[in-house]
C-alpha positions as CSV (number, residue, x, y, z in Angstrom):
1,X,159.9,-43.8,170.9
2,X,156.9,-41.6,172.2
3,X,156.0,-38.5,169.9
4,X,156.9,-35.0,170.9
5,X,153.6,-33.3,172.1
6,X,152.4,-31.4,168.2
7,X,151.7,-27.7,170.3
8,X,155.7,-28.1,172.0
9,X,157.2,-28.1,168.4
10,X,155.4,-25.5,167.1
11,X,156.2,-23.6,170.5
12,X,152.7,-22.6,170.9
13,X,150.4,-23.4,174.0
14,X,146.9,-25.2,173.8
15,X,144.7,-22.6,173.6
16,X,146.4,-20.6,170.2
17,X,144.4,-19.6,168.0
18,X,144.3,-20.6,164.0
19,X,146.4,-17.1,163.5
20,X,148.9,-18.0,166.0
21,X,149.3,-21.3,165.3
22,X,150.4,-20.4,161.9
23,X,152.3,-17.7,162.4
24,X,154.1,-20.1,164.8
25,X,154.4,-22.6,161.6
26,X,155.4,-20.2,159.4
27,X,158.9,-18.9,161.9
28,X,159.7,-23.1,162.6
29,X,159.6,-23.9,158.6
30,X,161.7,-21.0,157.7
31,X,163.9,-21.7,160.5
32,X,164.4,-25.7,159.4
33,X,163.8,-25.6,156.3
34,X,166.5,-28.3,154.7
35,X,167.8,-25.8,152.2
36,X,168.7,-23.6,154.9
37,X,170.7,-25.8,156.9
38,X,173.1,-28.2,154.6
39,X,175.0,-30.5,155.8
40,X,172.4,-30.9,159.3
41,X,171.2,-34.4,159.0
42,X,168.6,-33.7,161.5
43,X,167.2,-30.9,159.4
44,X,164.6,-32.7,157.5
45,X,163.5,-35.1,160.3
46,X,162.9,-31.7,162.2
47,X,160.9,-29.9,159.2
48,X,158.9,-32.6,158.5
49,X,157.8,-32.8,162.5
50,X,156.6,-29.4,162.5
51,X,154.6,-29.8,159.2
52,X,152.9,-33.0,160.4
53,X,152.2,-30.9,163.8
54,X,151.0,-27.9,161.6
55,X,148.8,-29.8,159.0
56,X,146.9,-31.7,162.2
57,X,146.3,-28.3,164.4
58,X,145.5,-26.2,161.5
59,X,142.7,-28.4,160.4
60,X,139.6,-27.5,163.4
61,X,138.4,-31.5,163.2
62,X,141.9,-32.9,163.3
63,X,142.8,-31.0,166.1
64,X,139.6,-31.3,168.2
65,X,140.4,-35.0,167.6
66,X,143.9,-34.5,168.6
67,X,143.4,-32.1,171.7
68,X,140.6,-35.1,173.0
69,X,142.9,-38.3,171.9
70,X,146.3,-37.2,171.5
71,X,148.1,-39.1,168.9
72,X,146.4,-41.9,169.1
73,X,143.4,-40.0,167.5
74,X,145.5,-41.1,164.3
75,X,146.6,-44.5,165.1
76,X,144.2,-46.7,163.7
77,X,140.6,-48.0,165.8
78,X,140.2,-44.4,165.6
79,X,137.8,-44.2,162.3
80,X,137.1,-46.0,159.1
81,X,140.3,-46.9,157.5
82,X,142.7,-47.6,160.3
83,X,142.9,-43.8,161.1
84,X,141.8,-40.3,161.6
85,X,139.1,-39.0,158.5
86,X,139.4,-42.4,157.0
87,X,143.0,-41.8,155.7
88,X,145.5,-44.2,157.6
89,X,148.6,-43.3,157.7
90,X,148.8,-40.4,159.8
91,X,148.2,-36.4,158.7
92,X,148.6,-35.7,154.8
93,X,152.0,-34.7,154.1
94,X,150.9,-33.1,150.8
95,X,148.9,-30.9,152.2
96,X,151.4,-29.9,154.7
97,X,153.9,-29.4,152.2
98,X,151.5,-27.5,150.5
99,X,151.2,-25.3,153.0
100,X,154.9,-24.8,153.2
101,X,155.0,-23.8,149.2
102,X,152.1,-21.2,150.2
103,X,153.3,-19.3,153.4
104,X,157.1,-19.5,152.4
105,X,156.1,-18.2,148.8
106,X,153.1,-17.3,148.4
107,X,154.1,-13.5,148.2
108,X,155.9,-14.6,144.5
109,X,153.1,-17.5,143.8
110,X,150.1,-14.8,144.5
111,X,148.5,-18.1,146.3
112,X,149.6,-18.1,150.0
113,X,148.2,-16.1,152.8
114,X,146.2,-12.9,152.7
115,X,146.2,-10.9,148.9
116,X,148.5,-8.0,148.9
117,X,146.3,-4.4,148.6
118,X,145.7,-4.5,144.9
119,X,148.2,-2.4,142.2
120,X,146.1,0.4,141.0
121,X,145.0,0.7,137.3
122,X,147.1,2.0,134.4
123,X,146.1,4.8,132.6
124,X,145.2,5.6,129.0
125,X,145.9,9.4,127.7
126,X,146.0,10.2,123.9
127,X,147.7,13.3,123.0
128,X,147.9,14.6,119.4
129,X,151.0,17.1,118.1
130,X,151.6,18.7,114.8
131,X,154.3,17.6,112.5
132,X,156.3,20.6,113.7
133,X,156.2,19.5,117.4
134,X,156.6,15.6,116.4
135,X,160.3,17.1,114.8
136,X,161.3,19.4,117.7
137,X,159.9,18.1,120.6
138,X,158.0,19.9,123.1
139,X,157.1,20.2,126.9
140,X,153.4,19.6,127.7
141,X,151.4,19.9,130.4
142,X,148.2,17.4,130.7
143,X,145.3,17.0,132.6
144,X,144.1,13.3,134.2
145,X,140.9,12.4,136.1
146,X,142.1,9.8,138.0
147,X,141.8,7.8,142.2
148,X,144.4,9.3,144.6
149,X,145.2,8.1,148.1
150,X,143.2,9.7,150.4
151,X,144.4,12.6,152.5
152,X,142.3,12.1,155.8
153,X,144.0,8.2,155.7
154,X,147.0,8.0,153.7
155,X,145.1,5.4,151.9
156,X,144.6,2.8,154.4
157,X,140.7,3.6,154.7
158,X,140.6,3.9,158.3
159,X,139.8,6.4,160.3
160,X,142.7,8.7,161.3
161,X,144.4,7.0,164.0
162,X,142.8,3.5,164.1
163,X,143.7,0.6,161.8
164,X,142.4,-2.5,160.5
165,X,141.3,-5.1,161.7
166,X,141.9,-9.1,161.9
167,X,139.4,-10.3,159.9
168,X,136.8,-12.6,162.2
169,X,135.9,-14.9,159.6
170,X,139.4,-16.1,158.2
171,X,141.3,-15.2,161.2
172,X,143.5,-13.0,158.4
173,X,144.3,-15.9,156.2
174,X,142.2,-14.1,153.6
175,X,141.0,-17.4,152.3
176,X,138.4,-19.9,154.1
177,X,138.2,-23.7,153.4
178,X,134.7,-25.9,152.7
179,X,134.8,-29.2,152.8
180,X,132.4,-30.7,149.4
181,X,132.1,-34.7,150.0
182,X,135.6,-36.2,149.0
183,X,137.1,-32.8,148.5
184,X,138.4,-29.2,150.4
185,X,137.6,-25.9,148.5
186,X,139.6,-23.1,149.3
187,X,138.1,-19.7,148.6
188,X,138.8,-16.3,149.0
189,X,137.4,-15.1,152.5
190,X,133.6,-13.6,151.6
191,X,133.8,-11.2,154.7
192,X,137.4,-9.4,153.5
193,X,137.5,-10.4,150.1
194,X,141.2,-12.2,150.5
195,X,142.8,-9.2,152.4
196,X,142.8,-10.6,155.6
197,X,141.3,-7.5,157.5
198,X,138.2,-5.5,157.3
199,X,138.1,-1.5,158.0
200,X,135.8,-1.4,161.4
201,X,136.1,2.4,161.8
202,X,136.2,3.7,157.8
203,X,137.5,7.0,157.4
204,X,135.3,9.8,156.7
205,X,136.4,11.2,153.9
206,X,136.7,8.4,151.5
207,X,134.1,6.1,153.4
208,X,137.2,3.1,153.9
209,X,138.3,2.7,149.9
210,X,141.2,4.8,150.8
211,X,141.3,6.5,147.6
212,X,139.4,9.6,146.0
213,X,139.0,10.8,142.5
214,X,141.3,14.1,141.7
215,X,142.5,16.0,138.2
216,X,145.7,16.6,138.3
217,X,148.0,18.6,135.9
218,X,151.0,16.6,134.6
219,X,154.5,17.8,133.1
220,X,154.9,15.3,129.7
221,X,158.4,15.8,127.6
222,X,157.7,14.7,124.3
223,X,161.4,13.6,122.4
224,X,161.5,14.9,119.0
225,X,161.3,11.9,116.2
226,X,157.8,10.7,118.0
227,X,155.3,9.6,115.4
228,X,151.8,8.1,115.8
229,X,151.8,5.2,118.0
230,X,154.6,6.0,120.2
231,X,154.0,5.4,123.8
232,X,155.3,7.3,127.0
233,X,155.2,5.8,130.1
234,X,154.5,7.8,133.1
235,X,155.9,5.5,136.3
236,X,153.3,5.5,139.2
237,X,151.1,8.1,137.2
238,X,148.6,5.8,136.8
239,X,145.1,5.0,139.2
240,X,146.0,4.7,143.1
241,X,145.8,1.0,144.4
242,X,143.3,0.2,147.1
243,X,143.7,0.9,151.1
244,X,147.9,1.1,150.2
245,X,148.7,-0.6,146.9
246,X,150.8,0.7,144.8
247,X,150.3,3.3,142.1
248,X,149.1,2.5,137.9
249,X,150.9,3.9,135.8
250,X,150.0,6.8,133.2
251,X,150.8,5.8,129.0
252,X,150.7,8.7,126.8
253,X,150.1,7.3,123.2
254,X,151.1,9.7,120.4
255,X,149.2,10.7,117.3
256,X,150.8,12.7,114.6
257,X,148.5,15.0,113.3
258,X,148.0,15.5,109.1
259,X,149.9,18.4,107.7
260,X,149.1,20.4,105.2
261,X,152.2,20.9,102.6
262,X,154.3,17.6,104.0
263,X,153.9,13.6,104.2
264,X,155.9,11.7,106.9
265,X,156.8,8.2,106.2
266,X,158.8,6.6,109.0
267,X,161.9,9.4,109.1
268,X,161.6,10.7,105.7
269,X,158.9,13.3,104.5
270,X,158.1,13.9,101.2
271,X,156.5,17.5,99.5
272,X,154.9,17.4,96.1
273,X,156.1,20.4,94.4
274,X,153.7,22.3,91.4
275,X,156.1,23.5,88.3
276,X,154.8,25.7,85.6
277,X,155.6,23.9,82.2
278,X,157.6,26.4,81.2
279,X,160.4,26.2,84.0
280,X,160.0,22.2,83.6
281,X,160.4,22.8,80.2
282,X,163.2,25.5,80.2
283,X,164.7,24.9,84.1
284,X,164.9,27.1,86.7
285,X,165.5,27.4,90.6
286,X,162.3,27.4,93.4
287,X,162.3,28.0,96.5
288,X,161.1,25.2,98.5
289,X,159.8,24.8,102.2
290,X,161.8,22.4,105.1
291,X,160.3,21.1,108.3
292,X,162.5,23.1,110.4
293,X,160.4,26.7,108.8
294,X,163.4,27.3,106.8
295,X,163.7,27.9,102.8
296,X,165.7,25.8,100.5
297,X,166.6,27.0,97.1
298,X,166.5,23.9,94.3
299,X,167.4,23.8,90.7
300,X,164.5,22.4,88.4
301,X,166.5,21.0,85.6
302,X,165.5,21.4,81.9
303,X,162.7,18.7,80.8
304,X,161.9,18.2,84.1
305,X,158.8,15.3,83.8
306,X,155.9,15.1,86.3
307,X,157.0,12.6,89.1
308,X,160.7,13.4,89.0
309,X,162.0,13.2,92.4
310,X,165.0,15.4,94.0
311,X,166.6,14.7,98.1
312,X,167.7,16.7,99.9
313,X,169.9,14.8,102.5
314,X,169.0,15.1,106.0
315,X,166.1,17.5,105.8
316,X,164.0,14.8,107.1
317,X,162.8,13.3,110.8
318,X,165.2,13.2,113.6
319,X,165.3,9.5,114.9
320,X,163.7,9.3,117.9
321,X,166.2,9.5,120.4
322,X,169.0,8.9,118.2
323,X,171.2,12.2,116.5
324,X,170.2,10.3,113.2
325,X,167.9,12.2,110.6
326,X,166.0,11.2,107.4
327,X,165.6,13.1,104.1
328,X,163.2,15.3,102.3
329,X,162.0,14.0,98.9
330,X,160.7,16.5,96.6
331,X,158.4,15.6,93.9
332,X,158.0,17.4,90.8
333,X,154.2,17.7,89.6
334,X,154.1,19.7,85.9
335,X,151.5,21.9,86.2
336,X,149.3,22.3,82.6
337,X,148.4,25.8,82.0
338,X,144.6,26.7,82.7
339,X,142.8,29.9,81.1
340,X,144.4,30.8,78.3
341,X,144.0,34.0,76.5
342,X,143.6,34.4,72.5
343,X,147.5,35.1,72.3
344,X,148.8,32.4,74.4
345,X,146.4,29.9,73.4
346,X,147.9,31.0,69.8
347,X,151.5,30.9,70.8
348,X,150.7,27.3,71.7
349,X,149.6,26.2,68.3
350,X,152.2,27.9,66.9
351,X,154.9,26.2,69.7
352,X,153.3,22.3,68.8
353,X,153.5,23.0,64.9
354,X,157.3,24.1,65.1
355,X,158.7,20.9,66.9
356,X,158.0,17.5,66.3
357,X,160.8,15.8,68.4
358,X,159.8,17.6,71.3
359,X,157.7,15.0,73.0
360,X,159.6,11.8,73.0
361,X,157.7,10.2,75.3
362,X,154.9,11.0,73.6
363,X,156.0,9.9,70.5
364,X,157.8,6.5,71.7
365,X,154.2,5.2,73.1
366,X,152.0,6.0,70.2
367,X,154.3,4.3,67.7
368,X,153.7,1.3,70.5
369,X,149.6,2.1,69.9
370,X,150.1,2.0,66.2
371,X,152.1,-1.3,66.1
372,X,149.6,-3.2,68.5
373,X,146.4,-1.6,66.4
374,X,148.1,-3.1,63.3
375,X,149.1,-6.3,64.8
376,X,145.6,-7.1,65.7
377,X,144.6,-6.1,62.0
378,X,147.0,-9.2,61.5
């Protein structure tokens, strides 16, 4: 049984060019393509017809070979090793099938056909709050430097009204092949660099990179909770993507700045609070300072020690986009008087000569000094 002609299944005439011949390839493998039609028996026979016609006319010696010879360029006498290139056997199915893996999906691979117009960059922006803002949240408005598409093209780079053009070289494949001894290199085309077209008439204003550098002022809404290292992301705020592609995007990391009365740690915060000795000593009520700039009034109980610590429940963080809040941890710091007069400094004496159980503490850790002084005596 005689072969069908190669250019008849691919429904193409003699003279198509390398574009043509694979976007012919291309509309027959989709169309036969075994997975699409189950339960055709005839199916695969088909698909494989149409790749062994597409892997010889694709290839410029196989199909001058063929268009000169017909198929019996490939049936042996025709070359060293009993067939066409010294492969017998026919054309190379792998590479055929290859083909099909590229051009069905190579949009999902990021192998076949020309490359996509690159994604722009994303973009960095650090942004610093105060504690205050961190807890209530705030509405800010930034500034970026970055590459917008350009007005005069929309982005494509060419002129207004014109478009681009087939690249000459690759024939808008976007990739060229060199044949190395034994083996085929496949490159990106040097003329487009992979796109497949080239900008013949570049637009004026951006000179065909279809982008131009612009500030731009930028609504942020900062949740309250944030804390240093949280990161917003701005969809499609980012760098514009060459002659098209599609837009970056913008991520706003957060630092918390220092305060100067409070400590964050995760959702609690914690004050350190001066006493005089006397009210740690005697007890009293402060007033004490909340991260919301409101007042809270706490009791200092009698013989309060330096490092006591006191909550109050729920004056803390809010959780970052949760209704859930932290605490406020007060620490006491018992503050030692400083210059004295004659009278007080008299008082004093008079205080530390009256009471000798005062200081338990005190007492309890010296006895522990006296008993390891005399135990090294021993």
């Amino acid at each position: 049984m005689s072969k069908r002609d190669y250019y008849d299944q691919l429904g193409i005439t003699k003279g198509a060019s390398a574009a043509e011949i694979k976007k012919a390839f291309r509309k027959k493998a989709m169309e036969l393509h075994p997975d699409r039609n189950k339960g055709d028996d005839t199916a695969e026979t088909k698909f494989k017809e149409v790749n062994e016609a597409y892997d010889c006319l694709k290839d410029p010696d196989k199909k001058a070979a063929y268009d000169r010879y017909g198929h019996a360029a490939f049936e042996g006498g025709m070359g060293a090793g009993g067939g066409f290139g010294g492969r017998g056997g026919g054309p190379d199915f792998g590479s055929a099938f290859s083909d099909v893996f590229d051009d069905l999906f190579g949009d999902f691979t990021g192998r076949g056909g020309s490359q996509r117009p690159a994604r722009g960059s994303d973009l960095r922006y650090n942004l610093s709050v105060s504690l205050e803002e961190a807890f209530s949240g705030k509405h800010e408005t930034i500034k970026v430097n970055a590459s917008v598409n350009c007005e005069g093209c929309s982005g494509t780079g060419a002129e207004n009204g014109s478009e681009p053009s087939t690249c000459p070289t690759c024939s808008g494949m976007g990739k060229v092949r060199a044949q190395q001894g034994f083996f085929t290199v496949e490159r990106a085309c040097p003329t487009c660099n992979g796109r497949g077209n080239i900008i013949t008439n570049p637009c004026n204003t951006c000179s065909g990179s279809g982008r131009q550098q612009r500030e731009r002022s930028l609504s942020v809404n900062i949740p309250a909770g944030v804390e240093t290292g949280t990161r917003i992301r701005l969809a499609g705020e980012g760098e514009a993507g060459s002659r098209g592609g599609p837009t970056g995007d913008l991520y706003i990391f957060i630092e918390v700045n220092d305060h100067d009365i409070f400590e964050r740690e995760g959702p609690n915060i914690y004050c350190r609070i001066p006493v005089t000795m006397t009210t740690a000593a005697l007890g009293g009520e402060i007033e004490v300072p909340t991260i919301d700039g409101g007042k809270s009034r706490v009791k200092i109980p009698s013989g309060s020690q330096s490092g006591t610590q006191m909550r109050l429940k729920g004056k803390g963080m809010p959780g970052l986009r949760s209704s859930a809040k932290g605490d406020l941890f007060l620490e006491i710091s018992v503050e030692t008087p400083v210059n004295l007069s004659p009278k007080q400094k008299e008082l004093l004496k008079e205080f530390a000569s009256m009471g000798k159980n005062n200081s338990p503490e005190s007492q309890n850790f010296f006895g522990k000094v006296k008993g390891f002084w005399e135990g090294m005596k021993g």
